[in-house]
RODRENKE-968915 format. One record per residue (C-alpha): x, y, z; residue number from 1; residue in one letter. Coordinates in nm, 2 decimals. Layout:
! residues N
@u = X	v = Y	w = Z	pos = NUM	code = A
...
//
This chain:
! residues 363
@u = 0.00	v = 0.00	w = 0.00	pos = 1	code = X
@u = 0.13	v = 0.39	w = -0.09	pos = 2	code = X
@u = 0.31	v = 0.53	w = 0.26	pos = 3	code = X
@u = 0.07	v = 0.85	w = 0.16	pos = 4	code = X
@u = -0.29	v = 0.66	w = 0.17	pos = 5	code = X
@u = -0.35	v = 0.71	w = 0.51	pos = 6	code = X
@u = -0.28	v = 1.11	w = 0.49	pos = 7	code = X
@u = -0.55	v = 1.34	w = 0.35	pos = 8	code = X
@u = -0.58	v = 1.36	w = -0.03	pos = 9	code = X
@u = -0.67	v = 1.72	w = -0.18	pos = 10	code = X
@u = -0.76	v = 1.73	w = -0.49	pos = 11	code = X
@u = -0.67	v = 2.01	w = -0.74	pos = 12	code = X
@u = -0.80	v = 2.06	w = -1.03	pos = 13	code = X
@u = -0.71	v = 2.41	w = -1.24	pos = 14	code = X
@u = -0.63	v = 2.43	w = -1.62	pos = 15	code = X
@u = -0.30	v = 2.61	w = -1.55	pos = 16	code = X
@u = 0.05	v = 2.42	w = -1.51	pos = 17	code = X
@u = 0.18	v = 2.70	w = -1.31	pos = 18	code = X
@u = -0.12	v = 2.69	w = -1.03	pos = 19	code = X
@u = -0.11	v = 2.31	w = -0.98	pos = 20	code = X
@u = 0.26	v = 2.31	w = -0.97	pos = 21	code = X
@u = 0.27	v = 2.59	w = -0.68	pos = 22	code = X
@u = -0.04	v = 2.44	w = -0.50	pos = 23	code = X
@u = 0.11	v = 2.09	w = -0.49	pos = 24	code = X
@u = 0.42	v = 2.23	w = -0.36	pos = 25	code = X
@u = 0.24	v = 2.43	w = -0.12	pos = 26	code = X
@u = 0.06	v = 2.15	w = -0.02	pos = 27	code = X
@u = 0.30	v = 1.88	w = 0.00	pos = 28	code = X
@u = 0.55	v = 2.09	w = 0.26	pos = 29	code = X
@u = 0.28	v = 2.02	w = 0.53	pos = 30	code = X
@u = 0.24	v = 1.62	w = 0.50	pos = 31	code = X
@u = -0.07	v = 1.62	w = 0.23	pos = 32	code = X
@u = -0.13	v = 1.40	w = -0.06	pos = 33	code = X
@u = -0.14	v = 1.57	w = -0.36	pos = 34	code = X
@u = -0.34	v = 1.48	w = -0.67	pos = 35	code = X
@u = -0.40	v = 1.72	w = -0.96	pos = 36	code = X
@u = -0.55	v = 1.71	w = -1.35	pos = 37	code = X
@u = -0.61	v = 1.99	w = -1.57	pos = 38	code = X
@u = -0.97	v = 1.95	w = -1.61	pos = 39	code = X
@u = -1.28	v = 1.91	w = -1.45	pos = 40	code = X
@u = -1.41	v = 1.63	w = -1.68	pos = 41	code = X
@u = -1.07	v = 1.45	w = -1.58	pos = 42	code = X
@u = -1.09	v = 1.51	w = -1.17	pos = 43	code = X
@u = -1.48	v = 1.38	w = -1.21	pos = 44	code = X
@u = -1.40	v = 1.05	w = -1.34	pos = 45	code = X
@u = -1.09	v = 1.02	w = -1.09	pos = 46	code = X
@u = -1.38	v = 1.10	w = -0.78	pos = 47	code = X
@u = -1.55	v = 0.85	w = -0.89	pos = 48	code = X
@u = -1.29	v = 0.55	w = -0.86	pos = 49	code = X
@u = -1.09	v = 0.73	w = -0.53	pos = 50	code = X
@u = -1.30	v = 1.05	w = -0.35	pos = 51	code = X
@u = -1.05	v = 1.28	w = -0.21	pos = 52	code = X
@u = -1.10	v = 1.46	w = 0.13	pos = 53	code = X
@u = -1.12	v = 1.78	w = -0.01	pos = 54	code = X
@u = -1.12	v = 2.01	w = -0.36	pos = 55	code = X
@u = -0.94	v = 2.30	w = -0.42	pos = 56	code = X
@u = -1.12	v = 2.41	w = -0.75	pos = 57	code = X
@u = -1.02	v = 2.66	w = -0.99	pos = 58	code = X
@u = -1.36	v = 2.85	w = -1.22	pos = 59	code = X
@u = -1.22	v = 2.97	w = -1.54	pos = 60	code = X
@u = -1.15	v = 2.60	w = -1.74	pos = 61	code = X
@u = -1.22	v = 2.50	w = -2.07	pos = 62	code = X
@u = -1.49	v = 2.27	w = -2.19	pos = 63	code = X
@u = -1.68	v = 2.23	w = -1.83	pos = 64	code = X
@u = -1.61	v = 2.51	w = -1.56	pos = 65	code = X
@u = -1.57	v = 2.55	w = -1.18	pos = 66	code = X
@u = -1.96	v = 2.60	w = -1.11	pos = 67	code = X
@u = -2.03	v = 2.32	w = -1.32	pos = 68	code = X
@u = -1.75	v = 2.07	w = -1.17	pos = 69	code = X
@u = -1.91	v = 2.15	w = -0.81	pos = 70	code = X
@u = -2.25	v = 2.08	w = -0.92	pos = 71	code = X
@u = -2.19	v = 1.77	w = -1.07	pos = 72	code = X
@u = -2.00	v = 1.68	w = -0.73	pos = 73	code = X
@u = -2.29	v = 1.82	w = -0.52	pos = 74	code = X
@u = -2.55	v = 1.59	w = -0.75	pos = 75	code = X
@u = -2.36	v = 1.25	w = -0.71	pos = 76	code = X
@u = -2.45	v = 1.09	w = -0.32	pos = 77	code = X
@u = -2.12	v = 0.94	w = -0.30	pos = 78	code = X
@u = -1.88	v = 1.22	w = -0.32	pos = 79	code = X
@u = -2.13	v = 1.53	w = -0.24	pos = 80	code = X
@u = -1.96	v = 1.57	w = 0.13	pos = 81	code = X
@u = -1.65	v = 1.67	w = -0.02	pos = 82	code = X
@u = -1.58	v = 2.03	w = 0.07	pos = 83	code = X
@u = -1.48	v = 2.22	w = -0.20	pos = 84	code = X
@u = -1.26	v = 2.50	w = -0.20	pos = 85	code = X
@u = -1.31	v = 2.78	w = -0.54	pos = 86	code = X
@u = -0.96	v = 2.92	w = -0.60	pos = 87	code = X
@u = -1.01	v = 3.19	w = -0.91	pos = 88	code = X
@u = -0.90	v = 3.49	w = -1.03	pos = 89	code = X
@u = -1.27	v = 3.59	w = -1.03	pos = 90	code = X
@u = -1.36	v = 3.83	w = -0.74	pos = 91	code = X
@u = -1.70	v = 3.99	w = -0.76	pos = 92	code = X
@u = -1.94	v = 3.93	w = -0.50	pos = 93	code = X
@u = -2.18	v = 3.74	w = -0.77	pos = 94	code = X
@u = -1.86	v = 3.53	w = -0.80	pos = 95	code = X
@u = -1.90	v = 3.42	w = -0.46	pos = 96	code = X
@u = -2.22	v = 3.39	w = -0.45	pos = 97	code = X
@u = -2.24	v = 3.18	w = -0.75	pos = 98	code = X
@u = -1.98	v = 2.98	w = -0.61	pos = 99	code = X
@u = -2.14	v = 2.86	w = -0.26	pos = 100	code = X
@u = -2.48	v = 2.84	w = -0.43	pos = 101	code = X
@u = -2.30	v = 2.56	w = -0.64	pos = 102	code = X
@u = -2.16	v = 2.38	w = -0.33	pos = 103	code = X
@u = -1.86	v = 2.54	w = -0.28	pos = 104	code = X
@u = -1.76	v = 2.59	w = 0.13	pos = 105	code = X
@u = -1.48	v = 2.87	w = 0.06	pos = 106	code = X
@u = -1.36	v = 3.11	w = -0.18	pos = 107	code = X
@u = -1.00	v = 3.25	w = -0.22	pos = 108	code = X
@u = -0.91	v = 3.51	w = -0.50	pos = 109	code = X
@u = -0.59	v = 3.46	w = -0.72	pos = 110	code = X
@u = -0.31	v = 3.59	w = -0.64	pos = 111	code = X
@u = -0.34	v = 3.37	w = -0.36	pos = 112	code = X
@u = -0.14	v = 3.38	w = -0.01	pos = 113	code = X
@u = 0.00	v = 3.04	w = 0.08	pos = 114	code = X
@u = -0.07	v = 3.13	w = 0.47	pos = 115	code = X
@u = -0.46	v = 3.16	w = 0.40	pos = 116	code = X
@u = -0.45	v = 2.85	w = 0.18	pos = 117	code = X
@u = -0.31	v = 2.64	w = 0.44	pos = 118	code = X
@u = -0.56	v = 2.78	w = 0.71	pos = 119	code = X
@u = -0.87	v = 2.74	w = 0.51	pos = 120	code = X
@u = -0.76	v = 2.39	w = 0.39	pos = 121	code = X
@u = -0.65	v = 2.25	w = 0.77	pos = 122	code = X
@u = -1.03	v = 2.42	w = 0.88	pos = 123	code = X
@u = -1.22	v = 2.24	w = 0.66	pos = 124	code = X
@u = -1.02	v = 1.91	w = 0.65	pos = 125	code = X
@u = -1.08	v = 1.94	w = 1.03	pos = 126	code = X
@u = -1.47	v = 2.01	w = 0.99	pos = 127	code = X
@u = -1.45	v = 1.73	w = 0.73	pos = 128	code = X
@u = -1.31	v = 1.45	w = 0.99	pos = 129	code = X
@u = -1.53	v = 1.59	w = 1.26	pos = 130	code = X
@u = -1.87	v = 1.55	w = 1.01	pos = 131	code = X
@u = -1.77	v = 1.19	w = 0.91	pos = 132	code = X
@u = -1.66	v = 1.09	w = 1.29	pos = 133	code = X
@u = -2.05	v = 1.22	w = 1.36	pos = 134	code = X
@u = -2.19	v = 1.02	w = 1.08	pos = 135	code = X
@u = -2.02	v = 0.71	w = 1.20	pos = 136	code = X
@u = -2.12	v = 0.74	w = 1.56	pos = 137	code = X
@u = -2.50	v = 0.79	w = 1.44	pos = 138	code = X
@u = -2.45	v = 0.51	w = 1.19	pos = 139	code = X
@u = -2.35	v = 0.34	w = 1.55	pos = 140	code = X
@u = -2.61	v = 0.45	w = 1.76	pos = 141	code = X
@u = -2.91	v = 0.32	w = 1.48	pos = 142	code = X
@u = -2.72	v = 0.02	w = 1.45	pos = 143	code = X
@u = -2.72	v = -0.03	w = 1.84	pos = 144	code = X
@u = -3.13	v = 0.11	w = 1.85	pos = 145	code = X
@u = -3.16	v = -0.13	w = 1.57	pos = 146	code = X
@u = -3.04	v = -0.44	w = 1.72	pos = 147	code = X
@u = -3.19	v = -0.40	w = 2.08	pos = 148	code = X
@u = -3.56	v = -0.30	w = 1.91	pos = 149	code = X
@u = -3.51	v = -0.62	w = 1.68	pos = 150	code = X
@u = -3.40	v = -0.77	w = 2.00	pos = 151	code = X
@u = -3.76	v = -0.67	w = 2.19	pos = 152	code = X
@u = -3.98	v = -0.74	w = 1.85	pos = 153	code = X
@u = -3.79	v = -1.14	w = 1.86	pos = 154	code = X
@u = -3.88	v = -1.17	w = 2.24	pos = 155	code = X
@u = -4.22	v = -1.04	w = 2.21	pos = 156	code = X
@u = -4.27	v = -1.24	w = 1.87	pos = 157	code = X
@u = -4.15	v = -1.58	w = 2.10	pos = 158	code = X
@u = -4.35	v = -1.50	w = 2.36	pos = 159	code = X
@u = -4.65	v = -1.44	w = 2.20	pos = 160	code = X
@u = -4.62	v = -1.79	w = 2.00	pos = 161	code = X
@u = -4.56	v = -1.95	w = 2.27	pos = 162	code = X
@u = -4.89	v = -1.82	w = 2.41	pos = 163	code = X
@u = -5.03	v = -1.93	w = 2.11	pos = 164	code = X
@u = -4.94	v = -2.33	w = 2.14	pos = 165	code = X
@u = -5.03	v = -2.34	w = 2.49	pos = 166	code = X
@u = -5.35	v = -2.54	w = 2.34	pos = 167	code = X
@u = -5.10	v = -2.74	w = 2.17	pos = 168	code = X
@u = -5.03	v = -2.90	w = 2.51	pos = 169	code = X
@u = -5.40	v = -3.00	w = 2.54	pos = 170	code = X
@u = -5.36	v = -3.15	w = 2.15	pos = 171	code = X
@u = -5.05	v = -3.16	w = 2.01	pos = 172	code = X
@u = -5.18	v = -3.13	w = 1.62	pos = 173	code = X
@u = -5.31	v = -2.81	w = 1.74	pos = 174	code = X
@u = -4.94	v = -2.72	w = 1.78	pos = 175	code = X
@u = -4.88	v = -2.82	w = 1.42	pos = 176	code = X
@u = -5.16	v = -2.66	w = 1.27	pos = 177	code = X
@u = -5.08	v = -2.33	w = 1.41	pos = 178	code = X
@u = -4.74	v = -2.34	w = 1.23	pos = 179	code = X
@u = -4.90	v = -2.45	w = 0.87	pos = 180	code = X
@u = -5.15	v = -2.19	w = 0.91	pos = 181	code = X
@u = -4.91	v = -1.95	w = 0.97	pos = 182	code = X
@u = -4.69	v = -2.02	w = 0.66	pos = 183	code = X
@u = -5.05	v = -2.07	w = 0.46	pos = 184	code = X
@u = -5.19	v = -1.71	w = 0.57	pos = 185	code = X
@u = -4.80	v = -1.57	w = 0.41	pos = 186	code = X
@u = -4.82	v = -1.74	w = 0.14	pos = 187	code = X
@u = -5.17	v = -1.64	w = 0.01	pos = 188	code = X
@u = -5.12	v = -1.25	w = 0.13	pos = 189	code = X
@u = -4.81	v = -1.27	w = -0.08	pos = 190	code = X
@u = -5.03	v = -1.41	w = -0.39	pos = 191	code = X
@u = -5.33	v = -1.20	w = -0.29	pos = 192	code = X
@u = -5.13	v = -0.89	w = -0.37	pos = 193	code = X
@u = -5.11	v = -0.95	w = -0.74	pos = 194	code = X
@u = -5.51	v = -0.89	w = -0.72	pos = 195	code = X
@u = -5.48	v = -0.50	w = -0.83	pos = 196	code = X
@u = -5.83	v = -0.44	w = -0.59	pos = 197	code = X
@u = -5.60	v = -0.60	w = -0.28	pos = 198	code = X
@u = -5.25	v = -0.52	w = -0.33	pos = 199	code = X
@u = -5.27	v = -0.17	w = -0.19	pos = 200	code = X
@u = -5.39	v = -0.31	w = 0.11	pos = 201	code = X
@u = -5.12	v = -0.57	w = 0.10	pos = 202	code = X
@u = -4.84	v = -0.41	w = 0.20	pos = 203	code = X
@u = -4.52	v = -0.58	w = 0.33	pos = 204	code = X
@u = -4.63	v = -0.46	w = 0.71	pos = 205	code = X
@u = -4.96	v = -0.62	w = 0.61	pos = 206	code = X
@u = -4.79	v = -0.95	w = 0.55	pos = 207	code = X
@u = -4.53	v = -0.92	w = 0.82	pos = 208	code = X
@u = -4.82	v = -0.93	w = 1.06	pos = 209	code = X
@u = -5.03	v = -1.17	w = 0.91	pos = 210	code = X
@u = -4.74	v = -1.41	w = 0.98	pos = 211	code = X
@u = -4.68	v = -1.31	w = 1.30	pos = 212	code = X
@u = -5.06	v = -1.28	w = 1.43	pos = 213	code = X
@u = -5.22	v = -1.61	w = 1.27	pos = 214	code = X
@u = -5.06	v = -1.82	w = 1.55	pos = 215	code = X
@u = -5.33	v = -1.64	w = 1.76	pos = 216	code = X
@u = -5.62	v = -1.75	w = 1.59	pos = 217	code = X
@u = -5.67	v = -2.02	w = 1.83	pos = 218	code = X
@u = -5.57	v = -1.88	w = 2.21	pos = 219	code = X
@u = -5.96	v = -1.90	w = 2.28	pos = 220	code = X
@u = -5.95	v = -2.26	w = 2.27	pos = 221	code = X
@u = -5.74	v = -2.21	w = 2.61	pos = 222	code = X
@u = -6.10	v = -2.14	w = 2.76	pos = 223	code = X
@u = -6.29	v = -2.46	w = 2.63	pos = 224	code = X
@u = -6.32	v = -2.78	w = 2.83	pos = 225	code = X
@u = -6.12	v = -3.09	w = 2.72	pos = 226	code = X
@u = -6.43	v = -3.29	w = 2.70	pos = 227	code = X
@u = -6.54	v = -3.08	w = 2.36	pos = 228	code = X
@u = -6.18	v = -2.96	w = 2.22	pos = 229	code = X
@u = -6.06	v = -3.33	w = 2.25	pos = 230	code = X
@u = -6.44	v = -3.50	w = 2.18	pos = 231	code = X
@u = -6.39	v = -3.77	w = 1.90	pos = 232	code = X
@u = -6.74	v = -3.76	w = 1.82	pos = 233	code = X
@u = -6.99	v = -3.50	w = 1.67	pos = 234	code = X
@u = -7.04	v = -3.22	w = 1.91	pos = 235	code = X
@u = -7.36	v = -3.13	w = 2.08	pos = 236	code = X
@u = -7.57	v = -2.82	w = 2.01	pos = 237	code = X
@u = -7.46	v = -2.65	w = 2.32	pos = 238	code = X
@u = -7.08	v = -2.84	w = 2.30	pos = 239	code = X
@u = -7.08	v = -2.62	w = 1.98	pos = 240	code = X
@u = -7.22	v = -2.33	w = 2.08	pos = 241	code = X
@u = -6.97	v = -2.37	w = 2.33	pos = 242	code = X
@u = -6.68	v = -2.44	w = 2.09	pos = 243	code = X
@u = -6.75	v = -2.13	w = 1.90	pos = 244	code = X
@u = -6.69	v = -1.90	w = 2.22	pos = 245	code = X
@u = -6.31	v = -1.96	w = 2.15	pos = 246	code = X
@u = -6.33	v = -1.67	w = 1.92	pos = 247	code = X
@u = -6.44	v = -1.42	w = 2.14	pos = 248	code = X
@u = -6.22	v = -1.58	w = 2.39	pos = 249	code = X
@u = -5.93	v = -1.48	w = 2.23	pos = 250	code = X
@u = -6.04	v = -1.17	w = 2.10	pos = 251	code = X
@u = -6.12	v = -1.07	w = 2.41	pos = 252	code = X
@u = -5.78	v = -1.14	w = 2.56	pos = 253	code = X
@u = -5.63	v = -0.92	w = 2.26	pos = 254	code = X
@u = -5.85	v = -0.64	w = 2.33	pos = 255	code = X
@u = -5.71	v = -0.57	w = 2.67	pos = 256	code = X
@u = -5.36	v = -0.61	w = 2.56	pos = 257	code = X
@u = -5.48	v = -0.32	w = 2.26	pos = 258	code = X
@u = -5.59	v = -0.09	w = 2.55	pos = 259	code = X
@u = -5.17	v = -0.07	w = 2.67	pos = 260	code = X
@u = -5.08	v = -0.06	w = 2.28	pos = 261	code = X
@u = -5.38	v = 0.12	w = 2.12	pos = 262	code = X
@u = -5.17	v = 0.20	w = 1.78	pos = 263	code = X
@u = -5.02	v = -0.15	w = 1.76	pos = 264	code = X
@u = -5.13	v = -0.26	w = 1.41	pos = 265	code = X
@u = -5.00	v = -0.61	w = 1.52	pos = 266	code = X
@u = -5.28	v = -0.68	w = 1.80	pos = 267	code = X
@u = -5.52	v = -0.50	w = 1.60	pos = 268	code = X
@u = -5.49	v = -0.79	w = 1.35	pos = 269	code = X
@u = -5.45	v = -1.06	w = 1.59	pos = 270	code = X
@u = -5.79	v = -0.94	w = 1.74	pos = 271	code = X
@u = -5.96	v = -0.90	w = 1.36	pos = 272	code = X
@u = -5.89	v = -1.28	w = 1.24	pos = 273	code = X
@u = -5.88	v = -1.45	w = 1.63	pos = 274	code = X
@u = -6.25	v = -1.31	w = 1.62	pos = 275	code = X
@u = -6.33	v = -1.37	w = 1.27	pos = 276	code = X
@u = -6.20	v = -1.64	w = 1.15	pos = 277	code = X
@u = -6.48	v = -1.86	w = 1.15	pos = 278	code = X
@u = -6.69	v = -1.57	w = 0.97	pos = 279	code = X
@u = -6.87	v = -1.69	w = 0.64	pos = 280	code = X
@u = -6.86	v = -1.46	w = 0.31	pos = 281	code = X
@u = -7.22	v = -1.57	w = 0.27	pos = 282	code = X
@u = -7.31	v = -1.42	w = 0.62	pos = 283	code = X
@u = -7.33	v = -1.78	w = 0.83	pos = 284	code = X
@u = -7.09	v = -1.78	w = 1.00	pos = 285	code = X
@u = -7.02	v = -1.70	w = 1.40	pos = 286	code = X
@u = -6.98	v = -1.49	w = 1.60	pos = 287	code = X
@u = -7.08	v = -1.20	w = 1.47	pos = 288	code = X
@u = -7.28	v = -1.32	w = 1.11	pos = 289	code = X
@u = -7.08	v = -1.11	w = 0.91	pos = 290	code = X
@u = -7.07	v = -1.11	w = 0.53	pos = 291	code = X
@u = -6.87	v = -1.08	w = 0.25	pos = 292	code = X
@u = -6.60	v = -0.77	w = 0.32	pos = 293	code = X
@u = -6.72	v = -0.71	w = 0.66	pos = 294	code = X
@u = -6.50	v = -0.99	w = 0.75	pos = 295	code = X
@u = -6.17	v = -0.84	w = 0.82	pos = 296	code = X
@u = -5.91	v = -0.95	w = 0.47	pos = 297	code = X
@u = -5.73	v = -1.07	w = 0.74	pos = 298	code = X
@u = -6.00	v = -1.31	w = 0.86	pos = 299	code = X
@u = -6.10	v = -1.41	w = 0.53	pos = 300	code = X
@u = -5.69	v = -1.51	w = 0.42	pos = 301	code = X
@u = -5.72	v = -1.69	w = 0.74	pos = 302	code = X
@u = -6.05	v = -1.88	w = 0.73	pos = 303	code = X
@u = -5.92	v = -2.05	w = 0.35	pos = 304	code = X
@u = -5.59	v = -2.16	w = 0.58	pos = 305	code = X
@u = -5.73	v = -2.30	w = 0.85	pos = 306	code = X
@u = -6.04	v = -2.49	w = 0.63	pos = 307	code = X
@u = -5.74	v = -2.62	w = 0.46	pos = 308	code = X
@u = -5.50	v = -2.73	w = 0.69	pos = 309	code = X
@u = -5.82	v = -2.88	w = 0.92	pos = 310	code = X
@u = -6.01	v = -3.10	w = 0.60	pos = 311	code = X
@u = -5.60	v = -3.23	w = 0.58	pos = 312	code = X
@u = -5.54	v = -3.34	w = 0.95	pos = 313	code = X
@u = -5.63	v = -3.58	w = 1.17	pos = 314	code = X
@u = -5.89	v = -3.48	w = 1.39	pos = 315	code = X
@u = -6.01	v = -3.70	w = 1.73	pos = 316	code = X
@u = -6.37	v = -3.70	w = 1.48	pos = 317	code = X
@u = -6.24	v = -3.75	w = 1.14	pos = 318	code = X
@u = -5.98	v = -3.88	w = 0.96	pos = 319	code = X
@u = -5.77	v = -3.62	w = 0.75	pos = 320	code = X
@u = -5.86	v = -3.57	w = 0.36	pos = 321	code = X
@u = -5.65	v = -3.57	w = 0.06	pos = 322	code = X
@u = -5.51	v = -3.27	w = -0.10	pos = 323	code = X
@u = -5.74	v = -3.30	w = -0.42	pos = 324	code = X
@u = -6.07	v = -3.37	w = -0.18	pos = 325	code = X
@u = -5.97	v = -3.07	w = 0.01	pos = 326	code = X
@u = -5.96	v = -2.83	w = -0.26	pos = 327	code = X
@u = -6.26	v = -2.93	w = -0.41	pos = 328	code = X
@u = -6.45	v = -2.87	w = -0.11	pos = 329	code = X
@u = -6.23	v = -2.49	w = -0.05	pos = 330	code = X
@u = -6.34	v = -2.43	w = -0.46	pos = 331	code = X
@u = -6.68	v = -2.57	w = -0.45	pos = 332	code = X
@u = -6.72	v = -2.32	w = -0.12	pos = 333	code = X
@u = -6.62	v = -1.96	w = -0.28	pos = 334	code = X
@u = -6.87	v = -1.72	w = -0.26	pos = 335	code = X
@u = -7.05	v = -1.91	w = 0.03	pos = 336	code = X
@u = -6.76	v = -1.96	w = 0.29	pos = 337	code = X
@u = -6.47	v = -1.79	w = 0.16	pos = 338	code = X
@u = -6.40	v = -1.47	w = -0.05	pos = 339	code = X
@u = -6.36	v = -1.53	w = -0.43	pos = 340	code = X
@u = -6.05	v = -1.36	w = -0.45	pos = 341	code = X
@u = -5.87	v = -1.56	w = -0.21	pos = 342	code = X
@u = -6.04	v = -1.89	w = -0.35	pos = 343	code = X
@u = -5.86	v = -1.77	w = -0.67	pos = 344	code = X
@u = -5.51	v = -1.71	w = -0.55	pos = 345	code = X
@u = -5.54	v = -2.05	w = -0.35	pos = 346	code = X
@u = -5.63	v = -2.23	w = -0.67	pos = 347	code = X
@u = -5.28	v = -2.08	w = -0.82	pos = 348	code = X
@u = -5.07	v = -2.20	w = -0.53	pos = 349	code = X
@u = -5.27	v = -2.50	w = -0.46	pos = 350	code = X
@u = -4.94	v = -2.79	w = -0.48	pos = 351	code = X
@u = -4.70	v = -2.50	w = -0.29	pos = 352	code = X
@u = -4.99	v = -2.56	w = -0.05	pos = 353	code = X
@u = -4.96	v = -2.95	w = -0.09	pos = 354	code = X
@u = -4.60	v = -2.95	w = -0.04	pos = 355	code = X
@u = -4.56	v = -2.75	w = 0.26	pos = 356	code = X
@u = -4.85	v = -2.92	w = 0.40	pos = 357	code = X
@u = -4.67	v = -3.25	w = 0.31	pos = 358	code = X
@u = -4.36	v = -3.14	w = 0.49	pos = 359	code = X
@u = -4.43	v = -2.94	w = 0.76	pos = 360	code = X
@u = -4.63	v = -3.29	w = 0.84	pos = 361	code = X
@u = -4.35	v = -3.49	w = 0.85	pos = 362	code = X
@u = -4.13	v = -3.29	w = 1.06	pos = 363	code = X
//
């Protein structure tokens, strides 16, 4: 490596031999590293493969002058920190002001004195250093805010899922199933947002919490006796009116965590499809007998999931369906249980839908 790479570089750029020679010298008596070129179009294409720490710029070139040089510094994200310094024979005030309106941090008028060239260049090396030591502690400090929020969301995001499978020690396929569904729920928001009508509600955030929040669906079932969750035969009418309080169960819970976090979108959602999963788009469903987009779109990605994922299990009162019987019953129902729309994108993901069944299974 060159002795000189760890020393400032100043760049100087000015069509006359005489200037650059007498700067460099200048220059080089008091440890800099000098590098100089006749013309701006030259120093531009030199920035570009090694920036300098600072510019000492002459106006009157050829071709592409000093104004022009600085703006085209200014305008390019990598090098526009670069102080630049006009040195020119020019010394009108609208010289000046020309000058810093292009960028420029300091002017000096030719005939210069070497004195107040070495000041002004040591100043603004020194506010130069200073600047990117700030930059690089705040590049820091978001790093550090960065990992220990990340940190928080990962412990929040564990804790809450392993809320969510505490019915999974009452049936360990619930357990299961709230990690397909999970995946499922992704999987169609990700499709869903090719729909033109759904993708400006589908943003990434939406997605992100979808994931995260579908593990939820099912906290209710905490609430409902063993006797009906684990009952191998067909439930009562008052074991399933009593089955179907899980959703307000667990909506319920979520709506007193909401009133500590009312602007968490997060909970909001977990609340939306833990309440209304079960919801019909034909209006039949419970708790509420809402219809078609009443449901929450979270709800409705959900309810197309969780059909799925249940008509392909075991269950203690049925045994699990294939993957073509299942989604010809989840086709046959759009418009009465589910929303078109997701029907649709399901049908076009239908064997990822297989496969991650399939594996997530056998694990």
């Amino acid at each position: 490596m060159d002795a000189d790479a760890t020393l400032p570089t100043i760049m100087v750029v000015d069509d006359s031999p005489t200037n650059l020679t007498l700067l460099s010298e200048v220059l080089q008596d008091q440890g800099y590293r000098i590098v100089t070129f006749p013309s701006g179009m030259l120093a531009l294409r030199a920035m570009d493969q090694h920036p300098p720490d600072l510019v000492l710029l002459d106006i009157m070139m050829p071709n592409m002058n000093g104004f022009e040089v600085c703006q085209a510094i200014k305008r390019n994200p990598y090098l526009a920190e670069i102080p630049v310094i006009f040195i020119s024979a020019l010394g009108d005030a609208a010289d000046r002001v020309q000058a810093f309106a292009a960028g420029g941090v300091d002017y000096l008028v030719k005939p210069f004195q070497q004195g107040e060239v070495l000041a002004r260049v040591k100043i603004h090396l020194r506010l130069r250093q200073m600047q990117q030591k700030l930059q690089q502690q705040n590049l820091y400090l978001e790093d550090l805010v960065r990992a220990q929020v990340q940190e928080i969301s990962d412990s929040q995001l564990a804790t809450i899922l392993a809320v969510s499978k505490l019915a999974g020690y009452r049936d360990e396929e619930t357990g299961w199933h709230i990690e397909r569904t999970r995946v499922f729920c992704k999987l169609l928001a990700q499709t869903l947002h090719t729909n033109p009508c759904y993708a400006p509600i589908l943003t990434d955030q939406f997605i992100e919490n979808i994931y995260h929040a579908a593990p939820l669906h099912d906290i209710g079932k905490v609430g409902i006796p063993d006797a009906i969750l684990l009952k191998p035969g067909k439930l009562t009418s008052d074991e399933f009116t009593m089955m179907t309080r899980h959703t307000v169960i667990g909506a319920e819970t979520l709506e007193r965590v909401l009133e500590l976090y009312p602007n968490n979108a997060f909970i909001k959602m977990g609340i939306e499809l833990t309440r209304s999963h079960h919801e019909r788009w034909d209006g039949t469903g419970y708790p509420d007998h809402l219809a078609g987009e009443a449901i929450p779109l979270s709800a409705r990605i959900l309810a197309v999931a969780d059909v799925y994922d249940a008509l392909r299990s075991k269950r203690p009162y049925k045994e699990p369906f294939d993957h073509a019987k299942t989604c010809a019953i989840i086709c046959e129902s759009a418009g009465s249980h589910f929303d078109p729309a997701i029907v649709d994108a399901f049908v076009t993901i239908e064997a990822e839908f297989e496969r991650i069944s399939k594996h997530m299974q056998d694990h």
